[in-house]
C-alpha positions in Angstrom: -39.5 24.1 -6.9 -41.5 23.1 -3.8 -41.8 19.4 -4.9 -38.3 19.0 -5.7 -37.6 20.4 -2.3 -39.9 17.9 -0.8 -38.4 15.0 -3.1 -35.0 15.8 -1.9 -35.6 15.7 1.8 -38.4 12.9 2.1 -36.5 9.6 3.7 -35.7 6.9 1.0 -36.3 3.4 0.8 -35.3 0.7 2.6 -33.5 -0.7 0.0 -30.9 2.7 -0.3 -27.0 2.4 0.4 -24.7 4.8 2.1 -21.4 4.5 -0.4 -18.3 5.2 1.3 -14.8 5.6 -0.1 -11.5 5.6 2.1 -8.3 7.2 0.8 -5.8 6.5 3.3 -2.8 9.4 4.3 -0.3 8.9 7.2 -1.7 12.7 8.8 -5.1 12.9 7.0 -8.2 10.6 5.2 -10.4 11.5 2.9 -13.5 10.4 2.9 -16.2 10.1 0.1 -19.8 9.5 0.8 -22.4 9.1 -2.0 -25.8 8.0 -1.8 -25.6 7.2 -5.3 -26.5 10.5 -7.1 -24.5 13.0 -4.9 -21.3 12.9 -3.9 -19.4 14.7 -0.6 -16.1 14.7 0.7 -14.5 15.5 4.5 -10.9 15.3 5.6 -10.5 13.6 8.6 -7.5 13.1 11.2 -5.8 9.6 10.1 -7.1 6.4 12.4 -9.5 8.8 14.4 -12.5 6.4 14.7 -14.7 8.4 16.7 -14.6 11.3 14.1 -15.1 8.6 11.1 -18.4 7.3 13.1 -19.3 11.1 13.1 -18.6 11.7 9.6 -20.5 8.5 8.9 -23.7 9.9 11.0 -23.4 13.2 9.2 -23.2 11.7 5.5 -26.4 9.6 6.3 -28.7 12.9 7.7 -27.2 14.2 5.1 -28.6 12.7 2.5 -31.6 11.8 4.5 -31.0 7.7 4.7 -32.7 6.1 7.6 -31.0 5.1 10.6 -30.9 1.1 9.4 -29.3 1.7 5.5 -26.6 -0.4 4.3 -23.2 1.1 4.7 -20.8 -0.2 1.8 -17.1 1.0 1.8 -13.6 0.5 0.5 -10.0 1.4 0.0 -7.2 0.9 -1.2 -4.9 -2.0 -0.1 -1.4 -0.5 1.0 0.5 -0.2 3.9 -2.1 0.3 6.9 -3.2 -3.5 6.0 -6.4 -5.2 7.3 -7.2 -3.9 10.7 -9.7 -1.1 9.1 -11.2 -3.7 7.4 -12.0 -5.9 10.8 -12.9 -2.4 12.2 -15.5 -1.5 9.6 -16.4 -4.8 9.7 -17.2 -5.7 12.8 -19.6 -2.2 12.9 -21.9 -3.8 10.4 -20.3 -2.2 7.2 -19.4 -4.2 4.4 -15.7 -2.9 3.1 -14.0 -4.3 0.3 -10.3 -3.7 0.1 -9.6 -3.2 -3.4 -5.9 -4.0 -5.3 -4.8 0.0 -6.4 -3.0 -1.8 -9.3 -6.2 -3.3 -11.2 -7.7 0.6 -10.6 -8.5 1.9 -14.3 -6.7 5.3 -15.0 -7.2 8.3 -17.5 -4.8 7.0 -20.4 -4.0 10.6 -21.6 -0.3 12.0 -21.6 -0.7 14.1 -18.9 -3.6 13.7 -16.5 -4.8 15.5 -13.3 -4.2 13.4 -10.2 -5.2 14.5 -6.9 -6.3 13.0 -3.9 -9.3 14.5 -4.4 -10.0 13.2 -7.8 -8.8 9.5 -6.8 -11.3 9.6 -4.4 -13.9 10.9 -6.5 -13.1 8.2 -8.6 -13.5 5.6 -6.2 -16.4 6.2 -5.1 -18.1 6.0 -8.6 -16.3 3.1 -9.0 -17.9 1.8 -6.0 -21.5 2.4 -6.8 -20.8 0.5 -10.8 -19.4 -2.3 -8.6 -22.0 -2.9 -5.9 -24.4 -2.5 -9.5 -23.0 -5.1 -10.9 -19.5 -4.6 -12.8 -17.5 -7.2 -10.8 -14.6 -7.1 -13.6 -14.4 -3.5 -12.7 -11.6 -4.1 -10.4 -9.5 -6.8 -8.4 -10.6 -6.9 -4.6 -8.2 -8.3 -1.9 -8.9 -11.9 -0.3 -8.0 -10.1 3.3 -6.4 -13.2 5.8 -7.6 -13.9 9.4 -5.0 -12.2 12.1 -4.0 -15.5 12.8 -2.7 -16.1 9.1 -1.3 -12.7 8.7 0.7 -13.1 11.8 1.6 -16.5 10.7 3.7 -15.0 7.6 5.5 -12.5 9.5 8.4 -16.0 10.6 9.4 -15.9 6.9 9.3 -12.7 6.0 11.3 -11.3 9.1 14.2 -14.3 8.2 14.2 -12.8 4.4 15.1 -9.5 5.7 17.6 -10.5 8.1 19.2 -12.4 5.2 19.2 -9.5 3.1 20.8 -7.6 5.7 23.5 -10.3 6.6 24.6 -10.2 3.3 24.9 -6.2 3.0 27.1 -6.8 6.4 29.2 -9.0 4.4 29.8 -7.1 1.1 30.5 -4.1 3.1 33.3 -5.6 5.2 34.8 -6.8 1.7 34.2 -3.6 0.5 36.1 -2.0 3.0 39.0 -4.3 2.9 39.5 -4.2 -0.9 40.0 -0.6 -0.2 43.0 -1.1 1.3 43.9 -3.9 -1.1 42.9 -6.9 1.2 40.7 -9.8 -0.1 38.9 -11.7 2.4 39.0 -15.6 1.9 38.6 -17.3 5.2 35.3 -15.6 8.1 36.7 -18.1 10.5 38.7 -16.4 13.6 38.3 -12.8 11.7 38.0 -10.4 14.6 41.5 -12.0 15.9 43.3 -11.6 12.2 42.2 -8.3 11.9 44.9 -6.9 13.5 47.4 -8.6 11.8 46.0 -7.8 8.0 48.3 -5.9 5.7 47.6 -3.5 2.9 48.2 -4.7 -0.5 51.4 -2.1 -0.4 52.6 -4.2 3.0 51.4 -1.7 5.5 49.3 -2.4 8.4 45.4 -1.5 8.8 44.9 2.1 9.9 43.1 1.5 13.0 39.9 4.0 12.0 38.9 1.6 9.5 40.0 -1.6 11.6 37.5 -0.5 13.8 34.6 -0.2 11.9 34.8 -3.2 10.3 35.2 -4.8 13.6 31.9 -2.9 14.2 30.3 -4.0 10.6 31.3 -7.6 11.9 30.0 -8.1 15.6 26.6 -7.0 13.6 26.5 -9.0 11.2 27.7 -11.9 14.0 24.2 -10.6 15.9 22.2 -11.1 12.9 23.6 -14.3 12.0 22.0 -15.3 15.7 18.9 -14.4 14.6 18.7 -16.7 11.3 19.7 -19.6 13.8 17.0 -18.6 16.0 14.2 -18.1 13.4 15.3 -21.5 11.4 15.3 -23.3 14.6 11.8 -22.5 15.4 10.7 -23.0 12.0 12.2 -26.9 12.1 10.2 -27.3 15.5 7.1 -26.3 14.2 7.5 -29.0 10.9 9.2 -31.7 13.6 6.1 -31.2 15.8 3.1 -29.5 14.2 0.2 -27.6 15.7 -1.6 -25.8 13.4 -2.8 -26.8 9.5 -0.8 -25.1 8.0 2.6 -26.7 9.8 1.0 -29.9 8.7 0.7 -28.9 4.9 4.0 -27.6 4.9 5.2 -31.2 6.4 3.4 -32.8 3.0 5.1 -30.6 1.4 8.9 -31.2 2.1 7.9 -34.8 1.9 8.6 -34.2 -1.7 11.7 -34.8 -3.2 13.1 -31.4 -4.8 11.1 -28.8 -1.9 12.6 -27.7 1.5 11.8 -26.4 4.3 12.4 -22.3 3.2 10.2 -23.0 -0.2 7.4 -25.1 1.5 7.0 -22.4 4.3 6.5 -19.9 1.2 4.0 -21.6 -0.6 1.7 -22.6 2.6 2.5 -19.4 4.5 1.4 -16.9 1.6 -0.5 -19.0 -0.5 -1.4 -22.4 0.0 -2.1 -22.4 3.6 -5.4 -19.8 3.9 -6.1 -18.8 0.8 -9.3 -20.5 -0.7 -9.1 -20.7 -5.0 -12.1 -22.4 -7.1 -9.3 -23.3 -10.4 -6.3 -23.0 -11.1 -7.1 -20.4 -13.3 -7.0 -18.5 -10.3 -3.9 -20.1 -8.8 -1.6 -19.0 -11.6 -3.3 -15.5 -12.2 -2.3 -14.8 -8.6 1.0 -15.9 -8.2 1.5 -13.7 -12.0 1.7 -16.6 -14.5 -0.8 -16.3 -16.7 -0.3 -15.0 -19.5 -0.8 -11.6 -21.4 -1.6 -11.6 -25.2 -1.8 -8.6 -27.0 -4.2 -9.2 -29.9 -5.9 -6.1 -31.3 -6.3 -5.2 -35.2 -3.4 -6.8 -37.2 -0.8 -7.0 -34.4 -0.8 -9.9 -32.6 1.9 -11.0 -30.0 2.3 -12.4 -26.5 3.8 -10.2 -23.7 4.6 -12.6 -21.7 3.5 -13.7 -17.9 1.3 -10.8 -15.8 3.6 -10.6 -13.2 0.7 -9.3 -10.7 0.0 -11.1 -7.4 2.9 -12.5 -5.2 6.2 -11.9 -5.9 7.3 -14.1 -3.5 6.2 -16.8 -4.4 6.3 -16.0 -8.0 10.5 -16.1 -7.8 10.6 -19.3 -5.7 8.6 -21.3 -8.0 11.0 -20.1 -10.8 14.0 -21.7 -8.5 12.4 -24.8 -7.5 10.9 -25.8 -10.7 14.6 -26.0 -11.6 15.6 -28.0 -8.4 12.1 -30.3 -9.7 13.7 -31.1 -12.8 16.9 -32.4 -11.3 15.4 -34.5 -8.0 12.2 -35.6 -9.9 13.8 -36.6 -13.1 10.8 -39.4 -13.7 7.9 -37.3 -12.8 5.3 -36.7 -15.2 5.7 -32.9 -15.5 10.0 -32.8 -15.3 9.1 -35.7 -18.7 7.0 -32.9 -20.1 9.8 -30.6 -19.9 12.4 -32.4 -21.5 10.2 -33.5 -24.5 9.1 -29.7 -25.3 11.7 -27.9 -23.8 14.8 -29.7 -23.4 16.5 -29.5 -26.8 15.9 -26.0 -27.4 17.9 -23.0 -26.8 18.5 -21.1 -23.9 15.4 -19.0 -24.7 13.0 -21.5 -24.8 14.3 -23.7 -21.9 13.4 -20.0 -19.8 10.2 -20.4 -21.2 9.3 -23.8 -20.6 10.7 -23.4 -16.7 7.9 -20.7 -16.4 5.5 -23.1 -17.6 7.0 -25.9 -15.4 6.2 -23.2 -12.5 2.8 -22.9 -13.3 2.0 -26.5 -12.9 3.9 -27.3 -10.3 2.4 -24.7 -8.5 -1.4 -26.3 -9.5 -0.1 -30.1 -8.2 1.2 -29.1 -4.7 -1.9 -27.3 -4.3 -4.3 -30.4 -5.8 -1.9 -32.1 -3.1 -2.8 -30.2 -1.0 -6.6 -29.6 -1.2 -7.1 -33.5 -2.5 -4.2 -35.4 -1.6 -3.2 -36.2 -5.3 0.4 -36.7 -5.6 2.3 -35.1 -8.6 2.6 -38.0 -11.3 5.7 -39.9 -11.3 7.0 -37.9 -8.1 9.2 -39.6 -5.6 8.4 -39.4 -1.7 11.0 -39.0 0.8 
C-alpha cells in the first residue's frame, strides 16, 4: 500500500500530457481532465478564463504533472466558433476543434446521454486520438479571423434575401385575404388606398396599414442588398486581397457570376488548403456512400457532410455550365453519359458534373489550368 501511495504521487515524466476536454453550454462548461489513466470533471461559469486557467492548474497538481507538461484539448465545433481555439492557442495548448457529426455514438435503441457522459466520452476519445487513431474522428480546418470575417459579406446578403422574400409573400398573403392579387410592386404604397376586395369593397384600413408597414420594411431591406452587392462589385472591379483576385478568375468563366464565385472562394476555395480532390468533394458532401456488407450491396447516394453552401450552388451552376459551356470537355462528358437518359439519371449525372467542376475551378485556381474546352469571357 505504501508503494502504491508513493507511485501515485511521485512527478511523471517529461514526456506525460494533461488531456483536456471542453463541452461548451451558454451558462456553464464542463470540463474533463485526464492524465491518461484517471479522469476528473469541474463545471465552470461559461467564457470565465481566469477560472479555466485555475481549473487547468488544479487538474495538473492534481495528478502531479510538472509545471512544463503538454496541455492537449478539444471541443466540439458549434456556435461559440474559433475564438477559444486562438485563446487556448495562443497559451501554449494545442486544441483541436473536432466536427460533433463524425463523433461515434452508442448504436442501441435507447441510450443514456448526458452532458456528463459526452464529456467522458470525449476525453477518451481524445487520449486514442493523440495515440494514434486519426480516423477516430473529423477535426475542423479552423480559418484565420481575417477569413472568417471575410465570409460574413455573403452570408449577411443570403439572409437579407431570405427575409425580403418573407416581406413579399406576406404582403401577398395578406392581400389574397381580402381577395386582391398583387401584379405590379411599382407605385404600391400610392395604390393601396385605392385597392378593392374581391367582393368590390374597399381595404379596411387595419390591415391597409400593416401591409404598408410589411412594405416600407421590405423597401429597407431591399437598400441593404443594393448596398452589400455594390461593395461586393467594387471589391472584384478593384481587388485587394487574394481572394478578391481568385474570385475575379473566377467570373472570367463563362457560366459563374459574381454571387457563385464569392461562394466558392469565400467558404472554400479562397483559405482552405486540400492535398486531392479526394478531399475537395468529401467536404463540399459529394462523395459517395456505398453500403456493401454481407449480401446487400447498394449505393446511398452522395454524404451530404461538409458545406451546404456550396454543396447547393454547385448543383445550380453545373446546370448553368452545361448551357454557357456547351464545348467544354466536362459539359461533352455529360451529354455522352447522361444526356439521353431519363430524368433520374440526368439528376445523377449533374451531381457528378458538380463534383468536377468543383475539382477544375480549384486546379484553376491553385495551378492556373483552365477547365478543357471552356470559354473565357
Amino acid at each position: 500500500m505504501i508503494t502504491a501511495t508513493t507511485l501515485q504521487k511521485q512527478d511523471t515524466t517529461g514526456s506525460a500530457v494533461l488531456y483536456m476536454a471542453l463541452e461548451l453550454g451558454n451558462t456553464k462548461w464542463k470540463l474533463g481532465f485526464s492524465n491518461g489513466e484517471k479522469i476528473r470533471q469541474v463545471t465552470t461559469a461559461a467564457r470565465d478564463l481566469g477560472e479555466l486557467e485555475d481549473e487547468i492548474e488544479k487538474a495538473r497538481k492534481r495528478f502531479c504533472l510538472k509545471d512544463d507538461v503538454q496541455i492537449v484539448s478539444c471541443y466540439e465545433a458549434g456556435r461559440d466558433g474559433f475564438w477559444i481555439h486562438r485563446y487556448l492557442t495562443d497559451r501554449g495548448i494545442e486544441n483541436l476543434v473536432v466536427d460533433s457529426s463524425s463523433i461515434e455514438v452508442n448504436r442501441r435503441l435507447r441510450r443514456a446521454k448526458t452532458d456528463r457522459l459526452d464529456l467522458r466520452s470525449l476525453v477518451r476519445m481524445l487520449i486514442r486520438y493523440c495515440g494514434g487513431e486519426r480516423g477516430l474522428w473529423s477535426v475542423v480546418q479552423e480559418p484565420s479571423v481575417e477569413d472568417e470575417d471575410a465570409r460574413r459579406l455573403h452570408r449577411e446578403l443570403e439572409r437579407l434575401k431570405k427575409e425580403r422574400t418573407s416581406h413579399r409573400s406576406r404582403i401577398r398573403s395578406l392581400l389574397i385575404l381580402h381577395g386582391i392579387v398583387l401584379k405590379e410592386w411599382r407605385d404600391f404604397p400610392e395604390h393601396l388606398g385605392l385597392l378593392k376586395t374581391g367582393d368590390g369593397h374597399l381595404l379596411p384600413p387595419g390591415i391597409g396599414s400593416e401591409i404598408e408597414r410589411e412594405f416600407f420594411r421590405m423597401k429597407f431591406l431591399e437598400q441593404q442588398i443594393k448596398e452589400l452587392e455594390a461593395e461586393q462589385m467594387e471589391r472584384i472591379q478593384n481587388p485587394q486581397t487574394e481572394s478578391d483576385k481568385k474570385i475575379k478568375a473566377l467570373v472570367e468563366l463563362c457560366g459563374i457570376g459574381v454571387k457563385s464565385a464569392w461562394v466558392f472562394v469565400m467558404e472554400f476555395l479562397g483559405w482552405r488548403k486540400f492535398k486531392n480532390r479526394r478531399q475537395l468533394a468529401s467536404l463540399a458532401g459529394l462523395s459517395p456512400t456505398p453500403y456493401d456488407s454481407g449480401g446487400s450491396c447498394r449505393e446511398q447516394g452522395i454524404s451530404k457532410a461538409g458545406n451546404r453552401r456550396v454543396r447547393s450552388m454547385l448543383i445550380e451552376i453545373s446546370w448553368i455550365w452545361l448551357r454557357y459551356q456547351p464545348g467544354s470537355k466536362l459539359s461533352l462528358w455529360f451529354n455522352k453519359r447522361f444526356a439521353n437518359g431519363g430524368k433520374r439519371m440526368r439528376r445523377i449525372g449533374i451531381v457528378a458534373v458538380a463534383r468536377k467542376l468543383l475539382i477544375a475551378m480549384w486546379k484553376m485556381l491553385e495551378y492556373g489550368e483552365i477547365p478543357e474546352g471552356a470559354v473565357v469571357k
